[in-house]
C-alpha positions as CSV (number, residue, x, y, z in Angstrom):
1,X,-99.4,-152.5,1.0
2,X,-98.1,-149.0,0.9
3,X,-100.2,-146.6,-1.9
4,X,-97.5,-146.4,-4.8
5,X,-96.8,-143.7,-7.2
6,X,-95.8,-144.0,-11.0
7,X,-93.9,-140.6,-11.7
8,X,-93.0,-141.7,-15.2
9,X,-96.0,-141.8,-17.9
10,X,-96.4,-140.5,-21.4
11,X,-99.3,-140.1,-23.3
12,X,-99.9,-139.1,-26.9
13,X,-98.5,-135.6,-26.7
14,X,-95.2,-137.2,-26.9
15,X,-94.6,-140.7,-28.0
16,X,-97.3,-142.5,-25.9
17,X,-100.4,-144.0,-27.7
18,X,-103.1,-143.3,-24.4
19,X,-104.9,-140.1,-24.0
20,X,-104.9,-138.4,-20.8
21,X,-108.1,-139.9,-19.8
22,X,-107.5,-142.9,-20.6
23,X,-104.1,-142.5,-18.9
24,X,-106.4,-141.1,-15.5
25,X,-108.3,-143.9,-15.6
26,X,-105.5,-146.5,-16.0
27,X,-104.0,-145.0,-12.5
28,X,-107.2,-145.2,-11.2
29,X,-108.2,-148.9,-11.6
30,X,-104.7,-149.4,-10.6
31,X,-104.9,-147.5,-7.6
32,X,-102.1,-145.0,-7.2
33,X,-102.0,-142.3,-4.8
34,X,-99.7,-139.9,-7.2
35,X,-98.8,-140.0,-10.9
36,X,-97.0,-137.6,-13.5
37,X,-97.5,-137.5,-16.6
38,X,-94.0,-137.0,-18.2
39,X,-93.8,-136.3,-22.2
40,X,-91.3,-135.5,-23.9
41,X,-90.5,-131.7,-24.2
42,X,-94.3,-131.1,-24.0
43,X,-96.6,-130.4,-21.1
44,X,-99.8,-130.7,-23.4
45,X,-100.5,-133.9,-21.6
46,X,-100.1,-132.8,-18.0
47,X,-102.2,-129.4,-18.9
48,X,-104.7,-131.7,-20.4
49,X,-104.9,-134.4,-17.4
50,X,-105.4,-131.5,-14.9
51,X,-108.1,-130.4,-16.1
52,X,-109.8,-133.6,-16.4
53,X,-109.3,-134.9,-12.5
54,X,-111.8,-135.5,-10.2
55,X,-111.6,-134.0,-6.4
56,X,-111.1,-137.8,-5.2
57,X,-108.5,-138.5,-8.1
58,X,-104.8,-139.4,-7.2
59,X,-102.6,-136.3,-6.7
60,X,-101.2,-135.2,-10.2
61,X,-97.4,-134.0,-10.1
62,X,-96.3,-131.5,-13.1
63,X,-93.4,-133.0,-15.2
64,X,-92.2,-133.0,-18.7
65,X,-89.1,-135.2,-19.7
66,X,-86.5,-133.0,-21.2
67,X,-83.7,-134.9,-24.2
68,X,-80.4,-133.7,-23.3
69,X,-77.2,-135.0,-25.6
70,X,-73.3,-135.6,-24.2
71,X,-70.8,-136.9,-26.4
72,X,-73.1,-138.2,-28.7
73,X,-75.2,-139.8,-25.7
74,X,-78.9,-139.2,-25.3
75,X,-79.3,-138.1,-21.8
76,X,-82.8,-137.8,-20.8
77,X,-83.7,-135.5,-17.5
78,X,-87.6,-135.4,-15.7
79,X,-88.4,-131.9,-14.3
80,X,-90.9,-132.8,-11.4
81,X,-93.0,-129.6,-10.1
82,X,-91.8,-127.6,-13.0
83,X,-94.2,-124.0,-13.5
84,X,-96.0,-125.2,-16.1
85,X,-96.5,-121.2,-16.8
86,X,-93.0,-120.6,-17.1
87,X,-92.6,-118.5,-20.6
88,X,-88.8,-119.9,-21.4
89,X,-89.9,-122.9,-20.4
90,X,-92.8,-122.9,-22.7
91,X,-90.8,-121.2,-25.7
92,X,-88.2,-123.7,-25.2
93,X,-90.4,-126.5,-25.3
94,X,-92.1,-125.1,-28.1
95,X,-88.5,-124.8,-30.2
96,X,-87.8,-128.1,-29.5
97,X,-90.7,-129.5,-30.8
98,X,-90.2,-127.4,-33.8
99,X,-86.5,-129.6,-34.4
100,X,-88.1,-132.8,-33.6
101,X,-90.0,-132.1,-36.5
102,X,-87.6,-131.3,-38.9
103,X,-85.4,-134.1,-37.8
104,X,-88.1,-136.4,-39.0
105,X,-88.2,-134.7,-42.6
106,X,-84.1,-135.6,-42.2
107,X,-85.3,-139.0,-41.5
108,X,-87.7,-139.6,-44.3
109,X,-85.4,-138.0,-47.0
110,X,-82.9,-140.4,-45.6
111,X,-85.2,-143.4,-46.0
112,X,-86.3,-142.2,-49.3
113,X,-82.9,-142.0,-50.7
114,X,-82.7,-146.0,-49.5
115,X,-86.2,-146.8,-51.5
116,X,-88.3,-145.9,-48.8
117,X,-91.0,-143.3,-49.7
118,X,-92.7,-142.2,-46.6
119,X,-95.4,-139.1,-46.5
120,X,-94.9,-136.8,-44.4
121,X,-98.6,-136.1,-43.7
122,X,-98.6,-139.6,-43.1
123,X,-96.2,-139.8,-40.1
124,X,-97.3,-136.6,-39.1
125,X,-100.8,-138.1,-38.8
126,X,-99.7,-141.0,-36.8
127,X,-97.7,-138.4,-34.5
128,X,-100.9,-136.7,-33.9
129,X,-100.3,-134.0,-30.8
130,X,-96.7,-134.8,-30.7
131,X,-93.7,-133.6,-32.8
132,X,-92.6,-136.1,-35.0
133,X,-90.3,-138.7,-33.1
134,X,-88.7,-142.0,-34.2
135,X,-91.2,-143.7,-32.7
136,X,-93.8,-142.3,-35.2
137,X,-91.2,-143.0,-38.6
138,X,-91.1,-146.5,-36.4
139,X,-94.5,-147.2,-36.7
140,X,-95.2,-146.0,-40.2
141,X,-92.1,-147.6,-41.8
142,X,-93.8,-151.4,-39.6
143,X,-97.6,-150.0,-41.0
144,X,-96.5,-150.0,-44.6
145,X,-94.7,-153.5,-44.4
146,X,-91.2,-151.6,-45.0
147,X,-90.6,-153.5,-41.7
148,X,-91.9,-157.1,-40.0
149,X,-91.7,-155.3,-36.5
150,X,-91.7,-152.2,-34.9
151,X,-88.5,-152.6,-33.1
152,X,-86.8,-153.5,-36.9
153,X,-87.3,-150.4,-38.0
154,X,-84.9,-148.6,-35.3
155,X,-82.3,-152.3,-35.9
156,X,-82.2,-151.7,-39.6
157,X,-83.1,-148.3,-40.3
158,X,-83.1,-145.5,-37.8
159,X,-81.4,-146.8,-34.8
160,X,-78.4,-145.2,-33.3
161,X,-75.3,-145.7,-36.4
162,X,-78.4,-147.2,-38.9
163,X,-78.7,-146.0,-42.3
164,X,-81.3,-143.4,-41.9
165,X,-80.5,-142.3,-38.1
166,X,-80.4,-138.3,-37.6
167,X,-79.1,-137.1,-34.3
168,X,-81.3,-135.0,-31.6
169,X,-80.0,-131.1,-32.0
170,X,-80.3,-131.6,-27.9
171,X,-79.3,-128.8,-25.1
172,X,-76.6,-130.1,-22.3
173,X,-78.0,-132.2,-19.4
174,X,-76.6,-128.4,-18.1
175,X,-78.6,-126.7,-19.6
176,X,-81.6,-128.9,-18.9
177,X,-81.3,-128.5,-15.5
178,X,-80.7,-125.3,-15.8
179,X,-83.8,-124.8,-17.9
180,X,-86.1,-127.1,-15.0
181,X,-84.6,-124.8,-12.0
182,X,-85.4,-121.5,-13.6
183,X,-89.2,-123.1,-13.7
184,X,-89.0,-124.2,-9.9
185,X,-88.6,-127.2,-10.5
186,X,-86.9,-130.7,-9.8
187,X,-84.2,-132.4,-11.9
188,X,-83.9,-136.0,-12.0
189,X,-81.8,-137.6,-13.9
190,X,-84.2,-140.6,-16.4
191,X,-83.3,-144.4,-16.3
192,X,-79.5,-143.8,-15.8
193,X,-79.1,-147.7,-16.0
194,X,-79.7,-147.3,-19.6
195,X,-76.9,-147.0,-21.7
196,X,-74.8,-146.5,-18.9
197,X,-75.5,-142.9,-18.7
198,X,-75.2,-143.1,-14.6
199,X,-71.7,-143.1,-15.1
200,X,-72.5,-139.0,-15.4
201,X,-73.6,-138.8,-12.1
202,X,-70.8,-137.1,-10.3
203,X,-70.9,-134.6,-13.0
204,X,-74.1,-133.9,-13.2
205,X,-74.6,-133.4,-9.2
206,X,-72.4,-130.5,-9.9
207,X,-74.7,-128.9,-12.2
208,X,-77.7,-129.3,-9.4
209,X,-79.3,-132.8,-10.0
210,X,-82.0,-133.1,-7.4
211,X,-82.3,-137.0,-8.2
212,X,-82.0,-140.6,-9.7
213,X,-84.9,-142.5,-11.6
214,X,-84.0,-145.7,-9.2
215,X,-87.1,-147.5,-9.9
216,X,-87.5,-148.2,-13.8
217,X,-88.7,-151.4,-15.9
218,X,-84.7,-151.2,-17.3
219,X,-83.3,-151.4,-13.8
220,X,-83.0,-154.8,-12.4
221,X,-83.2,-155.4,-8.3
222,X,-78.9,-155.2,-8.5
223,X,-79.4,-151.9,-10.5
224,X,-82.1,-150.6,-8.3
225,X,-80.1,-151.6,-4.9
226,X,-77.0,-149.8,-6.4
227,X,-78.7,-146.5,-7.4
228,X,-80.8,-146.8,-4.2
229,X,-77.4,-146.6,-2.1
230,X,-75.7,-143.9,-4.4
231,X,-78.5,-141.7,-3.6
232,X,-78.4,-142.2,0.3
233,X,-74.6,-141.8,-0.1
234,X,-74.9,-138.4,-2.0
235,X,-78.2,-137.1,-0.5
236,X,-80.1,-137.1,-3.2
237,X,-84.1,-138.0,-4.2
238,X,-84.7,-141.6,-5.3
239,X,-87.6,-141.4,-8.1
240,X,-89.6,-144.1,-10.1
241,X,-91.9,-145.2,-12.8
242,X,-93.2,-147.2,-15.4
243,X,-92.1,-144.8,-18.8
244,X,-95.4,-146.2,-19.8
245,X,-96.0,-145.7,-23.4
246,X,-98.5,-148.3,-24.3
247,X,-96.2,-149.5,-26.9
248,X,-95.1,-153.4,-27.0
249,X,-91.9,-153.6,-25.7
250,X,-91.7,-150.0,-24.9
251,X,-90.9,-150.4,-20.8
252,X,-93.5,-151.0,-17.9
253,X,-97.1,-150.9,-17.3
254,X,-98.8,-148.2,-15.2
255,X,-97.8,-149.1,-11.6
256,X,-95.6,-151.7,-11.9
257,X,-92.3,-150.4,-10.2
258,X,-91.9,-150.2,-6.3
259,X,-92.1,-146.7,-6.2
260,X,-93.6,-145.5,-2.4
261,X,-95.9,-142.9,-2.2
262,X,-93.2,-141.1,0.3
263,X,-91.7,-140.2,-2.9
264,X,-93.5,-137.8,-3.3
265,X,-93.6,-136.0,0.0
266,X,-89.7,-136.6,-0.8
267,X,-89.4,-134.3,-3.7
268,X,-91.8,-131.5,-2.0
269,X,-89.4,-131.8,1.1
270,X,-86.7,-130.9,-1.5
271,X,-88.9,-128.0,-2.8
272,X,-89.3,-126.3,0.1
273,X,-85.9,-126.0,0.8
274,X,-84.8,-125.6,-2.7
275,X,-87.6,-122.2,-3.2
């Protein structure tokens, strides 16, 4: 069997629940040749993972997953070999985290105006390293019994259109790209099968996608087979992973999509002649 890579991981500098250790040795015992570590508009977790590898470990690729909005859409774009040194990459990253966090004051003040009296301290606990996310107001509104699941809280209260839902002050998938080339790095275009959002594609190969997340827990073999082809058609990188979050019900386990190891030589192929 060919070595496979998982470029799609988050750990709990974004809305993951692993460490990057424990995240290392996951892809270890699941043996991967090549993994990124992919959080949402923070590199903490990458940072942290490369300095924990081993000289035999499986080969590390920098990436961050950047949220991008159109037409009320969340559009989510990977930047693969970004410079993780990059200083408007960094003080971008760094803003944004600073809005995720007051969007999730928005959210509790919504919630509390419905009865629901969350501390902040207390979601910001449970966010630990990351900015405050839905995922966090997810987990504290199911912790406190305001909720019989985890996925109810987004169904009744802060899904897209719910009560207590505040939208992402998001860049353009534009300026997301933009934002990953400046850093010398890849744009790839996350799980376009969800939502739809592949429908963008012609556009967004205008504003210099390098790539298609083919390979995702969301994408059925149909799905896979049809992005697969668009991206021979348009000569463009076919990318892959889990979007492990080591959530229930949040996507794949470590390893689990088809994603060959060639990837990866794939994207530095594109690289090269991109720098």
């Amino acid at each position: 069997m060919t070595a496979r890579a998982d470029l799609h991981i988050h750990t709990y500098y974004s809305d993951g629940t692993n460490s990057p250790e424990e995240i290392i040795e996951i892809v270890r015992q699941r043996q991967l040749k090549a993994f990124s570590i992919c959080d949402h508009d923070n590199l903490g977790g990458y940072l942290e993972a490369r300095s924990r590898l081993a000289d035999n470990d499986p080969e590390l690729i920098s990436g961050v997953e950047l949220s991008a909005g159109q037409k009320n859409e969340d559009i989510h774009i990977l930047g693969y070999f970004v410079d993780t040194d990059s200083d408007e990459l960094n003080t971008a990253l760094e803003k944004f985290r600073e809005k995720r966090n007051l969007r999730g004051v928005e959210m509790l003040n919504k919630l509390k105006d419905l009865g629901i009296d969350l501390s902040y301290d207390y979601v910001k606990e449970l966010a630990g390293r990351s900015a405050i996310g839905r995922p966090n107001v997810a987990e504290a509104l199911f912790r406190t019994k305001a909720v019989k699941s985890y996925q109810k809280a987004f169904d009744k209260y802060i899904g897209f259109n719910r009560p207590a839902y505040v939208p992402k002050a998001n860049m353009t998938p534009k300026e997301a790209m933009g934002l990953i080339h400046r850093a010398h790095g890849l744009a790839v275009l996350a799980h376009p099968g969800i939502a739809n959002v592949g429908r963008y594609i012609d556009e967004f190969l205008t504003y210099g996608l390098d790539g298609i997340e083919v390979y995702h827990p969301n994408h059925n073999r149909s799905l896979q087979k049809t992005y697969l082809e668009l991206t021979i058609k348009k000569s463009i990188l076919a990318t892959g992973g889990s979007d492990y979050h080591g959530r229930e019900g949040r996507y794949g386990e470590i390893g689990s999509q088809p994603v060959p190891s060639e990837t990866v030589d794939a994207l530095k192929n594109r690289l090269k002649y991109k720098n």
